[in-house]
N, CA, C and O of each residue as an XYZ file, in Angstrom:
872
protein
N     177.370    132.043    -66.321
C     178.449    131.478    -67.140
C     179.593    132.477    -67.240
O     179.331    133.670    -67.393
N     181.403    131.858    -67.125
C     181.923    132.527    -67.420
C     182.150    133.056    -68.673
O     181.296    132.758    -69.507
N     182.899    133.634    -68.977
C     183.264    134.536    -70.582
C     183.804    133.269    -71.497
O     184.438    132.363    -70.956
N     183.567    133.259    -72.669
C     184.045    132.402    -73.140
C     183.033    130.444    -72.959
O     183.341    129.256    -73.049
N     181.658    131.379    -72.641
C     180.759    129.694    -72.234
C     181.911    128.610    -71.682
O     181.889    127.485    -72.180
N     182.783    128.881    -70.799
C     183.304    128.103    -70.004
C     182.320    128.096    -68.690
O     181.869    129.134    -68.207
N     182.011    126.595    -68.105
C     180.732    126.615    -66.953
C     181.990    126.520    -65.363
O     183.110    126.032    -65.216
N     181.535    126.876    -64.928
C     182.196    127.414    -63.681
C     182.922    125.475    -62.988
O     182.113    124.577    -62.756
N     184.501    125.260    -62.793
C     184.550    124.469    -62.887
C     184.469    123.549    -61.253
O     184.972    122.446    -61.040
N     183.560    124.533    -60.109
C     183.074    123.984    -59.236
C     182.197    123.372    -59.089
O     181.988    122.628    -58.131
N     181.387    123.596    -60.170
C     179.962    123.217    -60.380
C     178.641    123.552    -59.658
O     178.746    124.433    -58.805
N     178.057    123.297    -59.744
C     176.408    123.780    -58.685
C     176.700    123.110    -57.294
O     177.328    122.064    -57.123
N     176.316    123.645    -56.648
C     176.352    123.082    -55.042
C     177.684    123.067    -54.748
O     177.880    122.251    -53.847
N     179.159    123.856    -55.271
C     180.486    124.187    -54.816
C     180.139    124.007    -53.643
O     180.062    122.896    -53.119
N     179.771    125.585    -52.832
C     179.804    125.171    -51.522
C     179.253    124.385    -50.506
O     178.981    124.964    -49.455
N     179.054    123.309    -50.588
C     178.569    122.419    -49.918
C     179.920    121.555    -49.466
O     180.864    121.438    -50.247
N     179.927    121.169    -48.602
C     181.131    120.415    -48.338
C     181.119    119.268    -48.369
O     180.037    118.958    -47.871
N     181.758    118.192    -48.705
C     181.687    116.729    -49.552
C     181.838    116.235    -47.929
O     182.477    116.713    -46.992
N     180.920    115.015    -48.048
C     181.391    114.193    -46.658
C     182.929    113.891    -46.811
O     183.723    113.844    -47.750
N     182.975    113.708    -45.441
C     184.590    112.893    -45.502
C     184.489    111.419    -45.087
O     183.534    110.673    -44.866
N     185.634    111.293    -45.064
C     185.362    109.337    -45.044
C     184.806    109.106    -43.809
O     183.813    108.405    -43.614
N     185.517    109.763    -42.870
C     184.836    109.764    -41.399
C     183.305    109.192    -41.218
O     182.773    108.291    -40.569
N     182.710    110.639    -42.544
C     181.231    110.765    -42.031
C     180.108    109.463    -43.215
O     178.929    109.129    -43.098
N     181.059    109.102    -44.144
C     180.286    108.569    -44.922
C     179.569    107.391    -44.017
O     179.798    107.436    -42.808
N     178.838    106.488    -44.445
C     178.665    105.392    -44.132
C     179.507    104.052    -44.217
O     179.748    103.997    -45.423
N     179.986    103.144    -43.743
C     180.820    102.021    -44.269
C     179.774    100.951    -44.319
O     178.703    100.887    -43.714
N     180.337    100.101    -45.201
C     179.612     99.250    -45.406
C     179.715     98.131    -43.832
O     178.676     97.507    -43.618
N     180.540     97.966    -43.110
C     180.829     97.145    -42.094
C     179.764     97.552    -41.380
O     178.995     96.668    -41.001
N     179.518     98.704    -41.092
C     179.107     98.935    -40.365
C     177.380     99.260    -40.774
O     176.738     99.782    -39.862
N     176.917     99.084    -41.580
C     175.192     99.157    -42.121
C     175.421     97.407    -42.001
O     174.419     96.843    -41.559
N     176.475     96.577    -42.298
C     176.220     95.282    -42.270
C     175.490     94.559    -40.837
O     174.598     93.746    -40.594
N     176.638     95.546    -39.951
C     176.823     95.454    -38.557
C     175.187     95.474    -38.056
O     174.385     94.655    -37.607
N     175.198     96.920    -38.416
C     172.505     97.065    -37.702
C     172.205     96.011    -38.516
O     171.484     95.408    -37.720
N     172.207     95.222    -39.649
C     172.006     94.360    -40.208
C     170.027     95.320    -40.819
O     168.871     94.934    -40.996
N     170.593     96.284    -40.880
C     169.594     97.302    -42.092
C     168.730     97.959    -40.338
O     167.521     97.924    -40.112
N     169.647     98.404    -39.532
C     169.208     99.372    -38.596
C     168.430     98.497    -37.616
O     167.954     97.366    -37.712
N     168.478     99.737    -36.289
C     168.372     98.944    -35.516
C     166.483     98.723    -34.799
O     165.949     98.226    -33.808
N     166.194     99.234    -35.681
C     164.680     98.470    -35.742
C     164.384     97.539    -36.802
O     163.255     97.048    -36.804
N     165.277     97.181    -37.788
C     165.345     95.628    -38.557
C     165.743     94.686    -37.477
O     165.172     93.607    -37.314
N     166.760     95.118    -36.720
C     167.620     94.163    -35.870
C     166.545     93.600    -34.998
O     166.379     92.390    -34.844
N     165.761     94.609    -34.385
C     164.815     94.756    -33.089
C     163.359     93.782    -33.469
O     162.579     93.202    -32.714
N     163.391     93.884    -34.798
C     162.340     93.153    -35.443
C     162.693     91.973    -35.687
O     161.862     91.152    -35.300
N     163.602     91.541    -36.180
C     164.431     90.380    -36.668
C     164.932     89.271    -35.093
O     164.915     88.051    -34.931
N     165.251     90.191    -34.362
C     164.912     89.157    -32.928
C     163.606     88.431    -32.580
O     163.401     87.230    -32.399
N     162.641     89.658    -32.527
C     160.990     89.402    -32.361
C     161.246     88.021    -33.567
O     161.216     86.939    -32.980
N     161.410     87.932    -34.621
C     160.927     86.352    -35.653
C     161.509     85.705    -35.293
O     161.078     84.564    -35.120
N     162.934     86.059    -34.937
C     163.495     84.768    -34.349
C     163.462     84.264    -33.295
O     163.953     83.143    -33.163
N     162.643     85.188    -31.790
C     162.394     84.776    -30.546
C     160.885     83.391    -31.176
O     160.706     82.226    -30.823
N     160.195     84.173    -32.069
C     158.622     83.642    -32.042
C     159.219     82.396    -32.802
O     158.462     81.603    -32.243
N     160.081     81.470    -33.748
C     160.421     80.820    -33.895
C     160.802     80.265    -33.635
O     160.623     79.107    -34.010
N     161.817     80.686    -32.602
C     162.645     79.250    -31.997
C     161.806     79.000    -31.058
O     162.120     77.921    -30.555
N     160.646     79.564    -30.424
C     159.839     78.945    -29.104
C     159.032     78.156    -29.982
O     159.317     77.019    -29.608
N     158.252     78.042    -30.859
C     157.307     77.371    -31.601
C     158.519     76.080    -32.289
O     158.048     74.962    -32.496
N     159.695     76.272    -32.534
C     160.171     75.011    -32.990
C     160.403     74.206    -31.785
O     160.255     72.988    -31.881
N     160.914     74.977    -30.121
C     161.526     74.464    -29.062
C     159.942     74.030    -28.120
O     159.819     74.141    -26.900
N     158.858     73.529    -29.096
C     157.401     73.201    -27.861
C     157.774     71.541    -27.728
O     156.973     70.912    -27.037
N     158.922     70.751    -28.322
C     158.527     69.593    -27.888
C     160.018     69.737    -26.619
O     160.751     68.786    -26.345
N     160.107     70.664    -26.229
C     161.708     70.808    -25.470
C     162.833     70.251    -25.675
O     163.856     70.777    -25.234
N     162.878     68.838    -26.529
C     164.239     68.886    -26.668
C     164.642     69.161    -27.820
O     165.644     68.786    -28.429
N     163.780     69.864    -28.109
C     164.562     70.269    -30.292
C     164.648     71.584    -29.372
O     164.224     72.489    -30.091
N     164.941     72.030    -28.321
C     165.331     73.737    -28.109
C     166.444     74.281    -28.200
O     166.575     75.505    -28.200
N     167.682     73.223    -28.317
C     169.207     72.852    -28.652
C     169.366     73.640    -29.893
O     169.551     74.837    -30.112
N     169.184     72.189    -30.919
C     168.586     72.700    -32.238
C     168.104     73.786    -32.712
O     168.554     74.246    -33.762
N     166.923     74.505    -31.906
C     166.073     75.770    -32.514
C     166.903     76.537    -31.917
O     166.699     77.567    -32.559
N     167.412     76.710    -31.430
C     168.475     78.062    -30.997
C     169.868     77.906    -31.687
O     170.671     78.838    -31.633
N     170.083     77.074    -32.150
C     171.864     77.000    -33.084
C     170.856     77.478    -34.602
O     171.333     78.263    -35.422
N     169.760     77.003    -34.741
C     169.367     78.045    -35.940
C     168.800     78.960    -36.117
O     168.449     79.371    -37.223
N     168.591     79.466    -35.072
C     168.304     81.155    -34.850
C     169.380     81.715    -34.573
O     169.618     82.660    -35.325
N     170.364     81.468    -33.569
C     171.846     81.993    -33.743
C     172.508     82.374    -34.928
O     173.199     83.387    -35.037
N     172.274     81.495    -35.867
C     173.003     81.491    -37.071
C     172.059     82.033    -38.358
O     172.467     82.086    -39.518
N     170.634     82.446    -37.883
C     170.067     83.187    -38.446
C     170.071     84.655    -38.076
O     169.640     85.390    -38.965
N     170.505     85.304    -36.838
C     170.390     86.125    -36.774
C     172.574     86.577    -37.293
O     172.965     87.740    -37.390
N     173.050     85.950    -37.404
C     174.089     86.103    -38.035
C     174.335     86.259    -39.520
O     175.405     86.781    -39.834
N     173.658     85.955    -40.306
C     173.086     86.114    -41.706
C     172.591     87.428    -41.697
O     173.027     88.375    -42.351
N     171.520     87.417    -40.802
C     170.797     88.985    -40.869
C     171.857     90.362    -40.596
O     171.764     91.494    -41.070
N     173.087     89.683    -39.463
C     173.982     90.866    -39.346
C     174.714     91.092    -40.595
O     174.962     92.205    -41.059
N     175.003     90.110    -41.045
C     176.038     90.232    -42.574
C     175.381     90.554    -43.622
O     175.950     90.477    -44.711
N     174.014     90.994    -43.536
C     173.735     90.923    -45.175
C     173.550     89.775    -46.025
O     173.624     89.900    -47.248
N     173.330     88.734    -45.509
C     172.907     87.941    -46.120
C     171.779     87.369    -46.211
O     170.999     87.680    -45.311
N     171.260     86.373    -47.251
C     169.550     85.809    -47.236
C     169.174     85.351    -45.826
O     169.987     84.664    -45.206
N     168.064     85.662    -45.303
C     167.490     85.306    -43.973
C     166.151     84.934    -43.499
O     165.642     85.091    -42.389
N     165.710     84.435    -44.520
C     164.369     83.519    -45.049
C     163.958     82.734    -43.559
O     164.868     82.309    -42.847
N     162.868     82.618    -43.252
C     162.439     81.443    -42.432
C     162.605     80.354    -43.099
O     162.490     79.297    -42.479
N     162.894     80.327    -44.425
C     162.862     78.919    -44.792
C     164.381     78.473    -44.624
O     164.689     77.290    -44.770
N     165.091     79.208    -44.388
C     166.807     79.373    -43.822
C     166.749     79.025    -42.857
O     167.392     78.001    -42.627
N     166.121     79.517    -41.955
C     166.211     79.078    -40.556
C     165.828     77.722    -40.386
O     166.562     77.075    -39.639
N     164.472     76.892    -41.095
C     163.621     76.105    -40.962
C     165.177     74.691    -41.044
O     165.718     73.909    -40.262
N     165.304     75.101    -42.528
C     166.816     74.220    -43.246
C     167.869     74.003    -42.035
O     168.306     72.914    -41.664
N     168.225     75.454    -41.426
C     169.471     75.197    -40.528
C     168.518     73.971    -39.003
O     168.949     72.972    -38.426
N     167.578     74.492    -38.909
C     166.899     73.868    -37.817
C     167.128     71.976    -37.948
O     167.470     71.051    -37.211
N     166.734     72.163    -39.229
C     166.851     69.925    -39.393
C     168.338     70.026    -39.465
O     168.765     69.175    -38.684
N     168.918     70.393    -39.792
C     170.673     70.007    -39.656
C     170.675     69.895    -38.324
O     171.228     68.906    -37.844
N     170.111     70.797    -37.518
C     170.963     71.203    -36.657
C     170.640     69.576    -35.576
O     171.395     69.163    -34.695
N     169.152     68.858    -36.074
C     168.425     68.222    -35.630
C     169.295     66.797    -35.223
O     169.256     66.254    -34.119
N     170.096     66.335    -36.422
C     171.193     65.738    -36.746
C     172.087     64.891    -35.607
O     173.283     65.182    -35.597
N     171.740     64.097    -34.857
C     172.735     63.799    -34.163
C     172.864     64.682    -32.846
O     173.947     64.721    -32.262
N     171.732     65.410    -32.364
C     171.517     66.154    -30.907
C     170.993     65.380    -29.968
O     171.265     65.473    -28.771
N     170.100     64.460    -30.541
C     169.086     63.797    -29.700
C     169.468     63.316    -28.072
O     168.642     63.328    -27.159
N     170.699     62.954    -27.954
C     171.612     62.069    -27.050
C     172.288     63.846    -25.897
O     172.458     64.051    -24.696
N     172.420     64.529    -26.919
C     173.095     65.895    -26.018
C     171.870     66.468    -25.399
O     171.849     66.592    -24.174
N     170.764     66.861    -26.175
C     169.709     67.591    -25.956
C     168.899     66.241    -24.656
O     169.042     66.523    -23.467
N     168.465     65.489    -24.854
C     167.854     64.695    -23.518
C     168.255     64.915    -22.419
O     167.540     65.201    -21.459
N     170.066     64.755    -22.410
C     170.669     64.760    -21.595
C     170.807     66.148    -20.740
O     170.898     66.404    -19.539
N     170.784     66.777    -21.724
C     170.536     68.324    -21.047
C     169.561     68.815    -20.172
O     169.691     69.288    -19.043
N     168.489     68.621    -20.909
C     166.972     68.656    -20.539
C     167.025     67.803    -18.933
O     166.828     68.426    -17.889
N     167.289     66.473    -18.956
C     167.297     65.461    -17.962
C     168.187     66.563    -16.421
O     167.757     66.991    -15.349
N     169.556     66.629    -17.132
C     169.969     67.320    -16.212
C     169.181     68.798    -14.891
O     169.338     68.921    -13.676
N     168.524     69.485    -15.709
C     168.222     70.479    -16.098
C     166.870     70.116    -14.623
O     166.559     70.728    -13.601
N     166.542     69.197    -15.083
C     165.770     68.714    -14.516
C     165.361     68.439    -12.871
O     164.438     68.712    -12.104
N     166.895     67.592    -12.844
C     167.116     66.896    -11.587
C     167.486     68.841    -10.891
O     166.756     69.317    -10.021
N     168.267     69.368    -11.283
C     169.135     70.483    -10.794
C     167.523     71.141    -10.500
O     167.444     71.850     -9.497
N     166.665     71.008    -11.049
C     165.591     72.204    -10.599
C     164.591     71.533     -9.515
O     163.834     72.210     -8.818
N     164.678     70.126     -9.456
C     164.220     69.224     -8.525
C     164.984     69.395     -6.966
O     164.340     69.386     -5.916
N     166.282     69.531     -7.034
C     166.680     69.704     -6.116
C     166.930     71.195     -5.459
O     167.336     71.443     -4.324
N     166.514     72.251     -6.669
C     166.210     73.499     -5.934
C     165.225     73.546     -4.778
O     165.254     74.015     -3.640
N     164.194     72.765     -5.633
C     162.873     72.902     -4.938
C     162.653     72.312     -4.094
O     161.808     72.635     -3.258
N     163.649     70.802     -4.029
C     163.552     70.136     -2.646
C     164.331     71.055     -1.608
O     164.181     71.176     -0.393
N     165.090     71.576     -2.368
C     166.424     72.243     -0.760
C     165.491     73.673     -0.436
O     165.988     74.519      0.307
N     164.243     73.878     -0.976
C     163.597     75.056     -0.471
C     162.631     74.514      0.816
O     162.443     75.229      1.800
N     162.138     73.377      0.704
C     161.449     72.770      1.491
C     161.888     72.756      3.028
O     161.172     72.841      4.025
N     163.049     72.646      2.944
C     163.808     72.917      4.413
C     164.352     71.132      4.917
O     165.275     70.789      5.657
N     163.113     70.112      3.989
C     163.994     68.716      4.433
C     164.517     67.810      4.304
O     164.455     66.645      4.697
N     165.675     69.004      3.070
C     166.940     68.682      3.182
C     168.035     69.348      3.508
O     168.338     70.518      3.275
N     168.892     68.091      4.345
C     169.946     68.563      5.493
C     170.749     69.523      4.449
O     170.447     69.251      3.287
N     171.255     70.086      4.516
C     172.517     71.473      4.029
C     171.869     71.752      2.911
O     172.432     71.723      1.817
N     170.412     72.101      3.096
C     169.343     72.284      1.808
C     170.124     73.771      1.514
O     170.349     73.916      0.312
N     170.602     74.947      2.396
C     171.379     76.324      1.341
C     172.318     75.493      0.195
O     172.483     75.683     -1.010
N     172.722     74.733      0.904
C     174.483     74.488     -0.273
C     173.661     74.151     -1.537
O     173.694     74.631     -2.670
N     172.776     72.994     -0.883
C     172.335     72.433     -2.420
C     171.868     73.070     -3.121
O     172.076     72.721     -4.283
N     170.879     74.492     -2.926
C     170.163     75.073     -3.454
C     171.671     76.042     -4.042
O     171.443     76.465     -5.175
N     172.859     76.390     -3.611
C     173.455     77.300     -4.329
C     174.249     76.183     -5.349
O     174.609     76.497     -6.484
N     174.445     74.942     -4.810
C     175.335     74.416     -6.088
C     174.608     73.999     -7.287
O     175.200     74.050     -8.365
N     173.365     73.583     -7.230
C     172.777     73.699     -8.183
C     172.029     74.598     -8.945
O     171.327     74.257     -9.897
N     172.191     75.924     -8.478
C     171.715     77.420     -9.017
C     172.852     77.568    -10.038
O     172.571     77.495    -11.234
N     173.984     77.748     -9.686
C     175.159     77.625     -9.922
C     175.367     76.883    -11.358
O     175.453     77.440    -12.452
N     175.433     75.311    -11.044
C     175.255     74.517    -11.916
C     174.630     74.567    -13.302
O     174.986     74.429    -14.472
N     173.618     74.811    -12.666
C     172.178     75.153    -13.895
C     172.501     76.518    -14.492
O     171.585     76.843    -15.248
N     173.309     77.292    -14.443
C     173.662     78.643    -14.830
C     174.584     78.425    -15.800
O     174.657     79.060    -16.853
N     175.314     77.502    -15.446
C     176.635     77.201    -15.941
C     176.228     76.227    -17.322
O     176.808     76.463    -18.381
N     175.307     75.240    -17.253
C     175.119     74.589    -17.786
C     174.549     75.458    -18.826
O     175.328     75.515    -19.777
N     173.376     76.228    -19.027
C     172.927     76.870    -19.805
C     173.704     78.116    -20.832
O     173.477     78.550    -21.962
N     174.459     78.330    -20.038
C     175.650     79.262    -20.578
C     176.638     78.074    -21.429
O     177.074     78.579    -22.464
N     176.988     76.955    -21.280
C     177.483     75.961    -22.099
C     176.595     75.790    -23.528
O     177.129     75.494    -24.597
N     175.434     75.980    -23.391
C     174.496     75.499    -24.061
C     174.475     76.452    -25.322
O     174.477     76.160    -26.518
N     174.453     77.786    -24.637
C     174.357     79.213    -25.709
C     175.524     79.123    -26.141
O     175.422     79.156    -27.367
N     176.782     79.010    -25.803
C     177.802     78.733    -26.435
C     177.760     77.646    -27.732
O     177.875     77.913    -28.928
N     177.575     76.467    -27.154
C     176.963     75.203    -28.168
C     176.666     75.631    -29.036
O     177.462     75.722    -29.971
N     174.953     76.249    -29.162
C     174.162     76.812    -30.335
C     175.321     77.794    -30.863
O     175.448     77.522    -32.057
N     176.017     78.578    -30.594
C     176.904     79.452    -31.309
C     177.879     78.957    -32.074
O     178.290     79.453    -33.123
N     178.439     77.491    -31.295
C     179.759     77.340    -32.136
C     178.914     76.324    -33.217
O     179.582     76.225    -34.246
N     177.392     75.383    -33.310
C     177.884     74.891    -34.240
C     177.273     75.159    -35.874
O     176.251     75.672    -36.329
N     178.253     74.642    -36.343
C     177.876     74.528    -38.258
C     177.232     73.285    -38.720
O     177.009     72.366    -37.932
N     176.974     73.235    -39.776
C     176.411     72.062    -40.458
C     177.103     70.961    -40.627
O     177.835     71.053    -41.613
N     177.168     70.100    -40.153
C     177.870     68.766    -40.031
C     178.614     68.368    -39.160
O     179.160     67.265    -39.179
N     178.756     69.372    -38.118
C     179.401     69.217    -37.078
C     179.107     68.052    -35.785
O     177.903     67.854    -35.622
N     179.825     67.430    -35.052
C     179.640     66.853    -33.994
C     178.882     67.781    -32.861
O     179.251     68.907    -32.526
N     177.587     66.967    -32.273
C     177.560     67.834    -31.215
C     177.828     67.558    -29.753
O     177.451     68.219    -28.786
N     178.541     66.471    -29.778
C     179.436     66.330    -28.894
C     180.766     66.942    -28.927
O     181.138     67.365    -27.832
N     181.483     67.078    -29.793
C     182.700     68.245    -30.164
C     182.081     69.340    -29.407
O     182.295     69.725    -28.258
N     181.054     69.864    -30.538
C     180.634     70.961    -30.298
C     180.135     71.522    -28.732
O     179.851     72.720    -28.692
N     180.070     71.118    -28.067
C     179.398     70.799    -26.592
C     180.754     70.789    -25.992
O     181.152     71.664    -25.223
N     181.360     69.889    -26.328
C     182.916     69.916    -25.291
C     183.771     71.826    -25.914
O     184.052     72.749    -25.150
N     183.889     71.814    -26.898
C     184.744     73.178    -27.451
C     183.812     74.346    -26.317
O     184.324     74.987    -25.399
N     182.289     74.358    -26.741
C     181.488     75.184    -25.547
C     182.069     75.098    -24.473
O     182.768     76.063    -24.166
N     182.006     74.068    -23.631
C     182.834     74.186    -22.079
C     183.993     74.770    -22.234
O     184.236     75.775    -21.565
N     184.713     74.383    -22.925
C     186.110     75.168    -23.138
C     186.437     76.996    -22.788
O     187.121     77.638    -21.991
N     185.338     77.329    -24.100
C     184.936     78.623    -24.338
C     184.025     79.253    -22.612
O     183.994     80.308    -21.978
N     183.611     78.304    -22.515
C     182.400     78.496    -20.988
C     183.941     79.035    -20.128
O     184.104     80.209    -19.796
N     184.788     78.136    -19.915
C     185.849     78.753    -19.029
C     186.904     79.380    -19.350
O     187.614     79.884    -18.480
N     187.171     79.454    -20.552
C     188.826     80.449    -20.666
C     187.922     81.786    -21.368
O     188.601     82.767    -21.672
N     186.865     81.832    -21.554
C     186.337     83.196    -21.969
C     185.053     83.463    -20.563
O     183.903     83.026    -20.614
N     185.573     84.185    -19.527
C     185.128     84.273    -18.287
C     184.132     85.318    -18.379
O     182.973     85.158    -17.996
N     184.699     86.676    -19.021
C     184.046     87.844    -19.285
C     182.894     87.605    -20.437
O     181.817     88.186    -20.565
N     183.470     86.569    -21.224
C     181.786     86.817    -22.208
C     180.635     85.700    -21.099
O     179.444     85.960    -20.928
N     181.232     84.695    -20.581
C     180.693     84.023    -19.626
C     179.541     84.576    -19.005
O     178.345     84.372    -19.216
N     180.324     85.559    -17.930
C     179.399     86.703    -17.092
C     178.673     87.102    -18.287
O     177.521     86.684    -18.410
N     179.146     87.807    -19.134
C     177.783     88.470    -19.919
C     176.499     87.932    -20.278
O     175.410     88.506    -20.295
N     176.890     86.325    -20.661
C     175.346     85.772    -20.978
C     174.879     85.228    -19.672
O     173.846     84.562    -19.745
N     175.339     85.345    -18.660
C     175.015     85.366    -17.176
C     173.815     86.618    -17.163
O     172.610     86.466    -16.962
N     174.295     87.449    -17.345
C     173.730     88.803    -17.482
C     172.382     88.365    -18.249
O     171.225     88.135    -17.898
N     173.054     88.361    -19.406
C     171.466     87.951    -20.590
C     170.557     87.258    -19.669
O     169.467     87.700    -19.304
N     170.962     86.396    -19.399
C     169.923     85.303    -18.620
C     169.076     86.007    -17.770
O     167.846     86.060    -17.781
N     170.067     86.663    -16.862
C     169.091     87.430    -15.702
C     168.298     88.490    -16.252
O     167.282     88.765    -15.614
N     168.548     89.184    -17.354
C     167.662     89.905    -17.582
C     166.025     89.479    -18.597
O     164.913     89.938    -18.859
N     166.954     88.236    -18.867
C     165.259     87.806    -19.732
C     164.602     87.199    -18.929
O     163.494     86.794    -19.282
N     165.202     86.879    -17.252
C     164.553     85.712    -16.533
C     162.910     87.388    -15.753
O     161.692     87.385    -15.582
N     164.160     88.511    -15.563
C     163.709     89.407    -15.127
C     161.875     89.815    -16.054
O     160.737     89.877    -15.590
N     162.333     89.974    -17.240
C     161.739     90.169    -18.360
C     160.294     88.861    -18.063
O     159.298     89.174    -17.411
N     160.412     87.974    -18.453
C     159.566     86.839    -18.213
C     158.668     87.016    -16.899
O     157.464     86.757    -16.929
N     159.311     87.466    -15.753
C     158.803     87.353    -14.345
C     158.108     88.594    -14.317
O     157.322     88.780    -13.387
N     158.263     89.462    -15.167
C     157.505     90.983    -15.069
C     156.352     90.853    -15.812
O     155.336     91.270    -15.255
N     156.187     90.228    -17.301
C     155.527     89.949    -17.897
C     155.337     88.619    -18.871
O     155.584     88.710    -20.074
N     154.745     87.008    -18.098
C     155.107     86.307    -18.684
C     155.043     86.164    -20.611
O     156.019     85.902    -21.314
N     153.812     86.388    -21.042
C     153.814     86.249    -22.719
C     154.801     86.463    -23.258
O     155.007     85.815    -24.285
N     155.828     87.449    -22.812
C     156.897     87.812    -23.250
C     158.239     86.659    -23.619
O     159.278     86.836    -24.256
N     157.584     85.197    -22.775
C     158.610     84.487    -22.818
C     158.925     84.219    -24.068
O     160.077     83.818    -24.231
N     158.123     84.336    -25.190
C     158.343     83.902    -26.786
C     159.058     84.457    -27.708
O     159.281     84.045    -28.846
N     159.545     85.753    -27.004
C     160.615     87.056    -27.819
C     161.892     86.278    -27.042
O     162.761     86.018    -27.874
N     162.139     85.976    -26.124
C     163.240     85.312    -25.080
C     164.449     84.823    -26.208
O     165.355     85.516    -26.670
N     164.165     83.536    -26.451
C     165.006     83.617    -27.646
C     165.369     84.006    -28.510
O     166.359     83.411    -28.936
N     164.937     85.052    -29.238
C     165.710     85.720    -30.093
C     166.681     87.119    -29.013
O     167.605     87.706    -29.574
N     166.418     87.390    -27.921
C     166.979     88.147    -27.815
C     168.316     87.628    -27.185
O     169.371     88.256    -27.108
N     168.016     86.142    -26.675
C     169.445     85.300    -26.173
C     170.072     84.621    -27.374
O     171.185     84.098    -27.326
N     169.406     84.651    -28.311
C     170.903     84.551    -29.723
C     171.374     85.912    -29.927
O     172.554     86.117    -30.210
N     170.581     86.797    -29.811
C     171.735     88.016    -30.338
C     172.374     88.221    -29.258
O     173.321     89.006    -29.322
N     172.077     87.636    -28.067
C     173.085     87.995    -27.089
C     174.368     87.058    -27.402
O     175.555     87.265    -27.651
N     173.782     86.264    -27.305
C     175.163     84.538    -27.745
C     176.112     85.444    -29.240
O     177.305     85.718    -29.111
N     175.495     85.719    -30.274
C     176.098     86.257    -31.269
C     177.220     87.337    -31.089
O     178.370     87.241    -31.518
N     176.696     88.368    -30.390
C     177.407     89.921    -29.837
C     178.504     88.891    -28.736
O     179.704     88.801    -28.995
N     178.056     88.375    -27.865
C     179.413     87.563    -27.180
C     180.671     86.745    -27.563
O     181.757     86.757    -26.984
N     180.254     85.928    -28.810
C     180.901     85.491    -29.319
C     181.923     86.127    -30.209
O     183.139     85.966    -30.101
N     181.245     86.944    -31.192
C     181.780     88.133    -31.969
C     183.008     88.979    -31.105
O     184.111     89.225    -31.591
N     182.540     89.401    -29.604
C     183.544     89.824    -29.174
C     184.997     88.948    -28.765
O     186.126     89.434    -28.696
N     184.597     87.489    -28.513
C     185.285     86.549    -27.859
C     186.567     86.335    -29.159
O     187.707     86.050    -28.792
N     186.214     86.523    -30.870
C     186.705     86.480    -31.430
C     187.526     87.539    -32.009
O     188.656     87.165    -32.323
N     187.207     88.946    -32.262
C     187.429     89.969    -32.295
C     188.618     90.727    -31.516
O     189.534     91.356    -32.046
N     188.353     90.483    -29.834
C     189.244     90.927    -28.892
C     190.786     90.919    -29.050
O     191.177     89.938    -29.683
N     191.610     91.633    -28.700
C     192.865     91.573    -29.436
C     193.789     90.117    -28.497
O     194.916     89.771    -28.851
C-alpha cells in the first residue's frame, strides 16, 4: 500500500496486458462455429443421421434436406436447434412438394437408366448419352440443394425450384462448389459405404456455406 492507505491505482495484475479488440472474441464469429467446430462437426453427424432416416421413403428427401438446411442454420446463429425443430420444419416443408419431389426422383431415374443403358454399348452414340445425362443429373441435383436452401415456411415449391435454377446459373462459382460437395461425398460413400447416413448433413452445410457466400459476396 501506498502512504496515505491509497491502493495502488493499477490494481493487481497491472502488468498484464488487456486483450485488444482484435484479440477478443466477437460474437459473429462464436455464432459463426455455431459453439466450435466440433459442435459444428457433431451437429452435421444429427443432421446427416436425420435427414437419411426421414429421406427412407425417397421422396420426402426434398423435404428432409430443406429441414436440415435450415437446421443447421439455426445451429450457426445461435439459435434453438431441437430435433423437434427440425421434425416441425420437416412437415412444412412436406406441404405441397409431393408433385416437385416425384418428379425429381422420376427424372433422376430415367437419367440413371440411361447411364446404364449407354454403358452397355447398345446404344448408338451411347458416350454422348452417358455424358449428357451425367451432366444433367449433376445439374439437376445442384438445383435441388439450392431448392432445400432457398425455401421458408409457406413458400411455393415450385417458385422455390424455379428461383433455384436461377441461382443454379447466374451463381456459377457456388454452382461448381456443390459440384465439388457432391464429388466428394460420392468419393466418401464409395470408400466406405455406411458412411452414406452422415452424407446429408455434410451437403446442407455445404448448401448453407454456399449460399451464405452467394449472399455475402460484394
Amino acid at each position: 500500500d501506498r502512504p496515505g492507505g491509497r491502493a495502488d491505482p493499477a490494481g493487481p495484475g497491472a502488468g498484464d496486458a488487456a486483450p485488444t479488440d482484435d484479440e477478443a472474441p466477437q460474437p459473429d464469429d462464436r455464432a459463426l462455429l455455431g459453439g466450435g467446430r466440433v459442435g459444428l462437426f457433431g451437429e452435421s453427424l444429427t443432421v446427416g443421421l436425420a435427414v437419411s432416416v426421414l429421406s427412407l421413403p425417397v421422396v420426402t428427401a426434398l423435404p428432409a434436406l430443406a429441414a436440415g438446411v435450415a437446421h443447421v442454420r439455426r445451429h450457426l446463429s445461435g439459435r434453438p436447434d431441437t430435433l423437434r425443430d427440425l421434425w416441425d420444419d420437416f412437415r412444412l416443408a412436406c406441404r405441397g412438394v409431393w408433385l416437385v419431389s416425384v418428379g425429381a426422383v422420376a427424372l433422376l431415374i430415367l437419367l440413371a437408366f440411361n447411364v446404364s443403358l449407354a454403358g452397355t454399348g447398345a446404344l448408338p452414340g451411347g458416350t454422348g448419352v452417358r455424358v449428357v445425362s451425367v451432366v444433367a443429373a449433376v445439374t439437376l441435383l445442384v438445383a435441388l440443394l439450392r431448392a432445400a436452401a432457398g425455401w421458408t415456411p409457406g413458400a411455393s415449391w415450385r417458385v422455390v425450384l424455379r428461383d433455384a435454377g436461377r441461382r443454379t446459373g447466374d451463381d456459377l462459382t457456388g454452382s461448381g462448389l456443390l459440384v465439388l460437395a457432391l464429388g466428394l461425398c460420392g468419393v466418401i460413400v464409395w470408400m466406405l459405404p455406411p458412411l452414406a447416413v452422415i452424407v446429408p448433413g455434410l451437403l446442407a452445410l455445404a448448401t448453407v456455406a454456399v449460399e451464405h457466400r452467394a449472399t455475402t459476396r460484394p
